[in-house]
C-alpha positions in Angstrom: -6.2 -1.2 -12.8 -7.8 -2.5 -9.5 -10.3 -4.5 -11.2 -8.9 -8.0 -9.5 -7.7 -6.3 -6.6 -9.2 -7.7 -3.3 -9.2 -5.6 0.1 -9.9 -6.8 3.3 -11.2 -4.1 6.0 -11.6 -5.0 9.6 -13.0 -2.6 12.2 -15.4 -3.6 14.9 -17.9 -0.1 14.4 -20.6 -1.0 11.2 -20.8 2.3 10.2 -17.3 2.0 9.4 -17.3 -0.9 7.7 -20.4 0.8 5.8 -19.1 3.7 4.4 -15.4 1.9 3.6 -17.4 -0.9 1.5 -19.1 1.7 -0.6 -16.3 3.4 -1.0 -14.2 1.0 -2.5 -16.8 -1.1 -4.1 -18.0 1.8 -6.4 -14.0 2.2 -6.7 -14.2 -1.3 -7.8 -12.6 -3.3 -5.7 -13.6 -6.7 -4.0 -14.4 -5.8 -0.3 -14.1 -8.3 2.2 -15.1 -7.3 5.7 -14.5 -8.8 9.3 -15.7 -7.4 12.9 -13.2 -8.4 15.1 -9.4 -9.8 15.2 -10.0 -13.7 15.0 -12.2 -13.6 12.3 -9.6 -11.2 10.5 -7.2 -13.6 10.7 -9.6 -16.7 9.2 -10.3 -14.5 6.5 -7.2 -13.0 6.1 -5.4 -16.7 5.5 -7.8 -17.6 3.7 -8.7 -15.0 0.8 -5.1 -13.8 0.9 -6.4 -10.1 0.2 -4.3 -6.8 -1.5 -4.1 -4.9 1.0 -5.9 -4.5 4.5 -7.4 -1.9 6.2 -6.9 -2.6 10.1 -9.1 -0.7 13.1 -6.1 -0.5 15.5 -8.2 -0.4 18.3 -10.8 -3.2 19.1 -12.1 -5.4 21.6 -10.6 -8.5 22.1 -7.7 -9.0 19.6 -6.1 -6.0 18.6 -5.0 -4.1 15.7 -1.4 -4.0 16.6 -1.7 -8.0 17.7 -3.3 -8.9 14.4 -0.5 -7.3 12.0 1.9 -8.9 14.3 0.5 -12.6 13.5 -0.2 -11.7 9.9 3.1 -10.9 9.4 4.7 -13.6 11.8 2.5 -16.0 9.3 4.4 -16.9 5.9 1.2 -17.0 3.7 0.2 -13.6 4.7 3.3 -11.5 5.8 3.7 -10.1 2.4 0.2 -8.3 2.7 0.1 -4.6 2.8 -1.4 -3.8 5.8 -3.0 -0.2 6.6 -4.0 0.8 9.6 -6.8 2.8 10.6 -6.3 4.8 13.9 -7.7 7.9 15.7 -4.6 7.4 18.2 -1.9 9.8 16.8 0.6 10.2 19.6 4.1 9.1 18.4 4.2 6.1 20.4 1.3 4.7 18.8 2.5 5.1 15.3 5.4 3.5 16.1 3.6 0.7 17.3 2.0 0.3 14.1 4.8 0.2 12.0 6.6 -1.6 14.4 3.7 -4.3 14.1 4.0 -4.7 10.4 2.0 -1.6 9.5 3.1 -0.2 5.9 0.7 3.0 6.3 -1.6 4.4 8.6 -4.5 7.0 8.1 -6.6 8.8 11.2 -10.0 8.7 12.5 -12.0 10.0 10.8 -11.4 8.3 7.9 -11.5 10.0 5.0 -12.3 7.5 1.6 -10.0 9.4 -0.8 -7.0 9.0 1.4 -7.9 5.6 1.9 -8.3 4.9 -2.0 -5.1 7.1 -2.3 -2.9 5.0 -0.2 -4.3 1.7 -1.2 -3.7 2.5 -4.7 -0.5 3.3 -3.8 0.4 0.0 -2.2 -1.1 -2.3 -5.1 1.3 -0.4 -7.7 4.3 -1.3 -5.5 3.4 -4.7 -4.9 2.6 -5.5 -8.4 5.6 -4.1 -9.6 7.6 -6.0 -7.3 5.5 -9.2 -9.0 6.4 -8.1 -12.7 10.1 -7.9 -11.4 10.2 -11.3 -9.9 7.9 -12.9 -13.1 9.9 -10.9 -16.0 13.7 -11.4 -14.4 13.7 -15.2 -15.0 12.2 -15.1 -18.5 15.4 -14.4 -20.4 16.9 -18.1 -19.0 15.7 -21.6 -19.3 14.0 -22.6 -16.0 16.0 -25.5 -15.6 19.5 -23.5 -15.6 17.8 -20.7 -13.3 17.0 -23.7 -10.6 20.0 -25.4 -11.1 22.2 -21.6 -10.4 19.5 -21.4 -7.6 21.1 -24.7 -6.3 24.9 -23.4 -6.7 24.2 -19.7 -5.8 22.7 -20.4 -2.2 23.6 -24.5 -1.2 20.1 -25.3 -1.5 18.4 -28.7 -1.5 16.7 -29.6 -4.9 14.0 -29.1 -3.5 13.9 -25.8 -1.8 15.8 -24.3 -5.2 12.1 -25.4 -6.8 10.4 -23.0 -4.4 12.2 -20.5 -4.4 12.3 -20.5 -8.4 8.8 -20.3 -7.6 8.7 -17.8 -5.0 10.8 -15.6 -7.7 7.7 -16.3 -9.8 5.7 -14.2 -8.0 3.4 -17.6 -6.6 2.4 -17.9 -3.0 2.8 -21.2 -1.4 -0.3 -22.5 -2.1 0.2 -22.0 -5.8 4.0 -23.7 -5.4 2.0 -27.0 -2.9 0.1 -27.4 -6.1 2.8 -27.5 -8.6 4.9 -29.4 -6.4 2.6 -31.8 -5.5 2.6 -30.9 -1.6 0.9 -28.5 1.1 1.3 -24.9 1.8 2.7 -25.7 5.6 5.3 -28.1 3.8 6.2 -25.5 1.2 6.6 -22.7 4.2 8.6 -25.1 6.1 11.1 -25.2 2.9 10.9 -21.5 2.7 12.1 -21.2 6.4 14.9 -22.5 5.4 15.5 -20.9 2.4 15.1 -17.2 3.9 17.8 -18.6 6.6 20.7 -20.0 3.6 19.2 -16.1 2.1 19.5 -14.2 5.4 16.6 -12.9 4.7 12.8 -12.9 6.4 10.1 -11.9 3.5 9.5 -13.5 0.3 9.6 -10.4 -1.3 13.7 -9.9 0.1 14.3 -13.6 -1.0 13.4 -12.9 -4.5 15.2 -9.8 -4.7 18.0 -11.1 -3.2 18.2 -14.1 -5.4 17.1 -12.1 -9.0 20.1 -10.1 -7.8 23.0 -13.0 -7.4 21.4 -14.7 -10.7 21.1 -11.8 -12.5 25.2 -11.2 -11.7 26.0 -14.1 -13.3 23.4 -14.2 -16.6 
């Protein structure tokens, strides 16, 4: 089931990272690690992992900081994040899921949680992509962009990225197809989540599956 799935853990102690990345390696995942916030961000935007697993409290950059920028980022906001935390008060929980968090788990980390929970988040998000890919397949893809256009006054355009967004691709897939960049495609995809009301890629292909699938 997790065969493809990548995860991305970043926590500042190596014996962390250590026993995490033989833990979910002999799970069989693809572990990507980083030390510190910056270089979770670089790796973040650029593997576009699963799900991470974020030390909340590290030098420099943050925990809380780097879930707020991952998720204020349109490439990576859709990325489960899990945070890792021996800080259980209320107020800091609060301030993980107010950051972006969708799960935490306490110091000491235990590796079966952690497998738990992640597996848990990859199910969800896949299913969410089978929704988005399997809605559309019933109708030609011309009439779904065109009902795109009618349904929400969007530009050509930005009805082609959001067909493709309801396709379950990230922008870097859609710059491809299209024939432009990623930052281009998330500018068009501001938009779009404005004319939507909506802030995630996930809610703007729910919403739209919704008002096309209303008037299949």
């Amino acid at each position: 089931m997790n065969h493809a799935a990548v995860v991305l853990i970043v926590d500042d102690l190596p014996e962390n990272l250590s026993m995490l990345h033989d833990a979910l390696d002999e799970a069989g995942y693809k572990v990507l690690v980083a030390t510190n916030g910056e270089s979770a961000l670089a790796r973040a935007r650029q593997a576009l992992p699963d799900v991470i697993l974020l030390d909340a409290v590290m030098p420099g950059i943050d925990g809380f900081e780097v879930a707020r920028r991952l998720k204020a980022d349109f490439s990576t906001q859709h990325i489960p994040i899990v945070f890792m935390t021996g800080l259980t008060e209320t107020e800091h929980v609060l301030a993980a899921f107010e950051a972006g968090s969708s799960d935490y788990v306490t110091k000491p980390v235990r590796p079966p949680e952690v497998l738990a929970r992640i597996a848990a988040h990859l199910r969800t998000a896949r299913q969410l992509q089978e929704a988005a890919r399997n809605a559309p397949d019933a109708m030609d893809d011309a009439t779904l962009a065109a009902r795109l256009t009618a349904a929400f006054t969007l530009t050509p355009r930005e009805a082609e990225v959001l067909f493709w967004v309801v396709k379950g691709k990230t922008s870097k897939d859609i710059g491809d197809i299209l024939g432009t960049s990623p930052r281009t495609v998330n500018k068009h995809l501001e938009h779009i989540y404005e004319k939507l009301g909506v802030e995630t890629r996930t809610a703007a292909a729910n919403v739209a599956m919704a008002r096309i699938g209303g008037q299949a």
